[in-house]
N, C-alpha and C positions, 0 to 999 in steps of 0.2 A: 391502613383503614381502621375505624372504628370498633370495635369490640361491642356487640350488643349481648353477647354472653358469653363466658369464661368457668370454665372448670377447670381444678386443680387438685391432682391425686385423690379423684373422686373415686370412692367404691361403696356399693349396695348391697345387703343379702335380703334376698326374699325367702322365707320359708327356709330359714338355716341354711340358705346356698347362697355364696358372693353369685351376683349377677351382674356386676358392674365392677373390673377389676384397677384402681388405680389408674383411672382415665383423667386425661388431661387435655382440652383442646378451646381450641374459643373460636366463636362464629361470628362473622363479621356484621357489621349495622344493614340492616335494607339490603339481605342478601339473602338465596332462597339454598336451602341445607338441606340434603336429602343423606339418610339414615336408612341403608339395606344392608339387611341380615336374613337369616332362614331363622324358621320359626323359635322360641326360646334364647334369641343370640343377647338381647339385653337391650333391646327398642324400644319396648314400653315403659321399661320401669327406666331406660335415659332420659326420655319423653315426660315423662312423668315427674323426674327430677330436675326438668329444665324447667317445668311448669308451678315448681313448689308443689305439686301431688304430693311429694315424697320428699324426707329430708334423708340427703346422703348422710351413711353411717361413719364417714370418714371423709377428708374433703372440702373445698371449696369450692361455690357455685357465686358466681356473682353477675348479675343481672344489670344490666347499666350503672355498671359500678360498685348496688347494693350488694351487699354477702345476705342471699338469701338463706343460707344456715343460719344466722344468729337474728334477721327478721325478713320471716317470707312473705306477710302482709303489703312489705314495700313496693316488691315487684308484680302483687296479684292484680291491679289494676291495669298494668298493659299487657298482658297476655290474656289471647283467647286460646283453651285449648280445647281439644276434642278427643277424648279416649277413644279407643277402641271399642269402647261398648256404647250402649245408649246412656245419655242423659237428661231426656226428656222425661217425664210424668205421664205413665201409661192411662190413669184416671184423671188427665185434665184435657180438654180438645185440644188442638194442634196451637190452636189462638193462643187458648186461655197458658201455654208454655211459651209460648214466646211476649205474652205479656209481662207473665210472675218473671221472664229475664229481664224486661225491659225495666221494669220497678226495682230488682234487683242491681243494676248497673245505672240508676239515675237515667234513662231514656225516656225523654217526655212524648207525648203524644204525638205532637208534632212532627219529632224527629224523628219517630218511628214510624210515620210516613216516607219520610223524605230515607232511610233507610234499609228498613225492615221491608217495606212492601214490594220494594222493586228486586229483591230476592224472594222473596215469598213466590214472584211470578216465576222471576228465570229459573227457580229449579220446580215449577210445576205442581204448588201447592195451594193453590187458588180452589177446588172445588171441594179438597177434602180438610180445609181448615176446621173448621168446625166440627169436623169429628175426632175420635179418641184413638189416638195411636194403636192401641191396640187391634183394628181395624188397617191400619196400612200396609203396604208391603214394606220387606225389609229393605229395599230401596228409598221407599218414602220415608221412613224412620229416620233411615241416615239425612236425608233430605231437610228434614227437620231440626235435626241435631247440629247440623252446617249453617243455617239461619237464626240458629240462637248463637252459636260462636261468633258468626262473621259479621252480625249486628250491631255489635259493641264497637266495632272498627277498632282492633286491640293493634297498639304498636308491634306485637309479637305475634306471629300466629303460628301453635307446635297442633302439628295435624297427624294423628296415628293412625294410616289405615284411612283414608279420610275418602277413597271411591267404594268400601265395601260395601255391594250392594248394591252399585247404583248401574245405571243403564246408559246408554249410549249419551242420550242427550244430555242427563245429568253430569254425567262423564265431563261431558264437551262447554257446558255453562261453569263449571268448579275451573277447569283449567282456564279457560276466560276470564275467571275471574282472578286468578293468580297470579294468570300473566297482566294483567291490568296494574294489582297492587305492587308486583312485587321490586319495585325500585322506590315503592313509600315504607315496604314494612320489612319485618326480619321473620323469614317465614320457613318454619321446620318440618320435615314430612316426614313420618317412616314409613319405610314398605317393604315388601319382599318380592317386588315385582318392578322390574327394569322399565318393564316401558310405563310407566305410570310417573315418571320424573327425569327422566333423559329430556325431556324438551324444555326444558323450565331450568331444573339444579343448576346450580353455578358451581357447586361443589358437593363432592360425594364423602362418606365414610362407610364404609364394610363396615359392622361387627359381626365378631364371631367368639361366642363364647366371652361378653363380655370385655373383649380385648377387639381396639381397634386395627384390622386386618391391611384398608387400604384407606387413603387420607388423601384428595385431589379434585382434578376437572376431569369432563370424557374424554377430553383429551390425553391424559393421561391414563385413563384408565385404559384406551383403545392402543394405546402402545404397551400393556400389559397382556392383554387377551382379547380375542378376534371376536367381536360381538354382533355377527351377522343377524340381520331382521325379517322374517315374510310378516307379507300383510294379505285378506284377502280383503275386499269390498265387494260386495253382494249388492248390484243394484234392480233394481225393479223393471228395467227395459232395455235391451240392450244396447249400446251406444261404442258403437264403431269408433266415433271421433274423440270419442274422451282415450281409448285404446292409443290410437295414433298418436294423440298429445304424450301420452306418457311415454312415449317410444322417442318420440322426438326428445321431449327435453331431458333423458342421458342420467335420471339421477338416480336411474335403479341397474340393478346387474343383470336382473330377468322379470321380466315380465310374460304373463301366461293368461290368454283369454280362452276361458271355460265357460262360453254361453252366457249367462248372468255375474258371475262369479271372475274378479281379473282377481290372479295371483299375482305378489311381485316381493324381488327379494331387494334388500337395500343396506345400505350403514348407517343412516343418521335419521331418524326418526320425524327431525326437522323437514326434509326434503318431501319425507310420506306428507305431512298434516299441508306440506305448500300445497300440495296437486290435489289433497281430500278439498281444502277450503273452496277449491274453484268447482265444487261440484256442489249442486243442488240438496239441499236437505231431504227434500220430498221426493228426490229420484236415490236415494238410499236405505236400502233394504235393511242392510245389514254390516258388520265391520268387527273383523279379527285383526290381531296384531300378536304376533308370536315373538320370542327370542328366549335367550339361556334363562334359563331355572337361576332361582339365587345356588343353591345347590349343587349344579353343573359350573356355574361361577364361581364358588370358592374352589373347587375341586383343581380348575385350572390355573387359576392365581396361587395358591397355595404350595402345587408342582411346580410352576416357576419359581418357585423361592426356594426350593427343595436343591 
């Protein structure tokens, strides 16, 4: 398969410390790449160097062929990325930043119609456009920070941290939207949280301390270490038949009705969103989904290798 990025004995220091140690890997075209690590493992600033943010201090990065070390202007037009922090303009209203994006990236009027608006709605930003981020929640922030990215419709899209913040629904229109693009575009995610890309990634990388730990599918990952899931859903009335359904169709190990509240334990994260989808939006309270810490995961992958 294609290569839509390629790194080659890349290494980074941030602040007089390698963060990035002689990594070497490539990711394939129109394929979705998920990046977990615990906190400081070297996510943002790979993120950052796949993005042209940063030019590695040793290394090759090549972006659809371009060596974006010797010109990174080449490859800044099809990537959208989104840091971990904001990058929106706290003194412009929510509009007036995703117009200066729009102007910015050659988006005419038009098309920022036929683009920008119909995100503008799905993550829920229709009444507070007009005011100044500094007024939003920190939800809404990210909210907004995601529709100046995803606007430009970038061949690449490197996403760090890309649900911090956000709340169920938003949650649930980002992933919708991922899953829609992601067999058009090459799409990169960090996290430090498993269940936020187990349904989506095609392929995983660990980092840990800069050095890649584990390279694969969850399939391979789940023949490394036992990655058992509770979920609960919290619904608004109780419903006896939605209980039975889940009983019936076999895809969890336990299931547990508590009044409003079904527990249930599971392996594939896939199986939980089949049986959410068939439930009502407006008979949903509420929704957890637990599993191993990145943390409790290197701990046990790491002993195996011991």
């Amino acid at each position: 398969m294609e290569a839509s990025i390629t790194l080659r004995n890349v290494s980074k220091s941030y602040q007089k410390k390698y963060v990035l140690t002689n990594l070497t890997l490539g990711i394939e075209k129109n394929t979705y790449f998920a990046v977990i690590g615990r906190n400081g493992a070297g996510k943002s600033i790979l993120l950052r160097t796949i993005a042209t943010a940063m030019i590695p201090d040793t290394g090759e990065v090549f972006i659809n062929g371009a060596d974006i070390t010797k010109a990174p202007k080449l490859a800044g037009n099809c990537i959208g990325f989104l840091p971990d922090h904001d990058i929106h303009d706290d003194w412009l209203s929510g509009r007036e930043n995703l117009k200066a994006r729009a102007d910015l990236l050659g988006i005419s009027a038009e098309r920022f119609r036929e683009v920008a608006e119909p995100l503008i709605k799905s993550f829920g930003l229709q009444e507070i456009l007009d005011d100044y981020p500094l007024t939003y929640s920190r939800g809404a922030k990210r909210c907004l920070d995601l529709v100046q990215v995803l606007m430009g419709e970038p061949e690449i899209l490197v996403l760090d941290e890309p649900t911090l913040g956000l709340d169920y629904h938003s949650r649930l229109m980002l992933f919708n939207y991922l899953k829609s693009v992601k067999e058009q575009k090459t799409i990169i995610v960090a996290s430090n949280e498993f269940t936020e890309i187990q349904t989506l990634a095609d392929r995983w990388i660990v980092l840990d301390y800069g050095k890649i730990r584990f390279d694969g599918t969850l399939e391979k990952m789940l023949t490394k270490v036992d990655m058992p899931f509770t979920g609960e859903i919290i619904l608004r009335k109780k419903n006896v038949a939605l209980v039975k359904s889940m009983l019936d169709a076999g895809l969890f190990s336990n299931v547990r009705h508590l009044d409003l509240t079904i527990q249930v334990t599971f392996d594939r994260l896939k199986d939980f969103y089949t049986v959410l989808a068939k439930i009502p939006e407006d008979s949903l309270a509420g929704l957890h989904i637990h599993s191993l810490s990145v943390e409790e995961f290197l701990i046990r992958l790491l002993s195996d290798e011991e």
